[in-house]
C-alpha positions in Angstrom: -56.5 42.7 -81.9 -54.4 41.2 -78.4 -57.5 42.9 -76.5 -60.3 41.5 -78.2 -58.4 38.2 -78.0 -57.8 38.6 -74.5 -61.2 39.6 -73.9 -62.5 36.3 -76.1 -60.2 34.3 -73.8 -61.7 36.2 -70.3 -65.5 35.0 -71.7 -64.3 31.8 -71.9 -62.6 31.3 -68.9 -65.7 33.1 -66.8 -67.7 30.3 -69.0 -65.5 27.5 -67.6 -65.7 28.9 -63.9 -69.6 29.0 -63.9 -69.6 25.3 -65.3 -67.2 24.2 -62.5 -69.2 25.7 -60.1 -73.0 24.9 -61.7 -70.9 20.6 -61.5 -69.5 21.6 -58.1 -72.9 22.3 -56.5 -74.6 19.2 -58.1 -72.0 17.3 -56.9 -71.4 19.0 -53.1 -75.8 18.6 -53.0 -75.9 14.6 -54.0 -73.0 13.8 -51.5 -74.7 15.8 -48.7 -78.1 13.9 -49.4 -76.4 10.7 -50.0 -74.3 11.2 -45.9 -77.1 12.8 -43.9 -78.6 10.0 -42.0 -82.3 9.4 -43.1 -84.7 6.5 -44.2 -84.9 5.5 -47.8 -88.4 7.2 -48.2 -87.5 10.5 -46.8 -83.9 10.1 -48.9 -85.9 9.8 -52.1 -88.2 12.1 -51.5 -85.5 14.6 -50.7 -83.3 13.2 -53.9 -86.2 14.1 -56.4 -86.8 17.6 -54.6 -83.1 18.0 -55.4 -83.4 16.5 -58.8 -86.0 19.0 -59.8 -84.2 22.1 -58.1 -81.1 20.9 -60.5 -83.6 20.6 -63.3 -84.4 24.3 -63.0 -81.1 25.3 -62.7 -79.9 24.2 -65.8 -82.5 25.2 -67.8 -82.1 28.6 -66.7 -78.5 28.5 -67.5 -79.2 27.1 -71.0 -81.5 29.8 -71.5 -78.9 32.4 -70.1 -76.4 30.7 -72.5 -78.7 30.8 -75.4 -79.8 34.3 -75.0 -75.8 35.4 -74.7 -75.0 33.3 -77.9 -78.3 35.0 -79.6 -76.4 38.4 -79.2 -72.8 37.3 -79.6 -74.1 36.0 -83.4 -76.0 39.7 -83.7 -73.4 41.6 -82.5 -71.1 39.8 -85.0 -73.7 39.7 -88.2 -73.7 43.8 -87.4 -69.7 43.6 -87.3 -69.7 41.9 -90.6 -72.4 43.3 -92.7 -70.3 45.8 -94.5 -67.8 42.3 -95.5 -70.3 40.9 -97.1 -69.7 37.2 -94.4 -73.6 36.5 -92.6 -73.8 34.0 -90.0 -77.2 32.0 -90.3 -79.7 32.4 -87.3 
């Protein structure tokens, strides 16, 4: 039981790492953009080339978070068949 709890808490900590580091990166990119020395054309062309690069970024972590939470709810429905407890899809 202390592993699997442990191992719940390690998933969750590895969760809040990747979040801090998905924030850090959006953060450490508009700084950069907004210091570099450039005209307000160029700066907003580069700001929406960034914009969209974040874009993607996210929603290929959503999709990376969906996908794990897809087989975290299988992999617990097959744990819990036998009790007679179903999760809903």
């Amino acid at each position: 039981m202390r592993r699997k709890l442990r191992k719940h808490q390690n998933k969750r900590d590895v969760v809040k790492v990747m979040t801090g580091m998905l924030l850090g990166s959006v953060f450490g990119a508009a700084v950069a953009l907004l210091m570099a020395p450039a005209s307000g054309e160029e700066m907003r062309r580069k700001i929406a080339g960034e914009t969209a690069g974040v874009r993607e970024k996210i929603k290929s972590a959503a999709g990376n978070v969906e996908s794990r939470v897809r087989e975290l709810r299988e992999d617990m429905s097959d744990r819990t068949t036998g009790s007679g407890t179903r999760y809903p899809a």
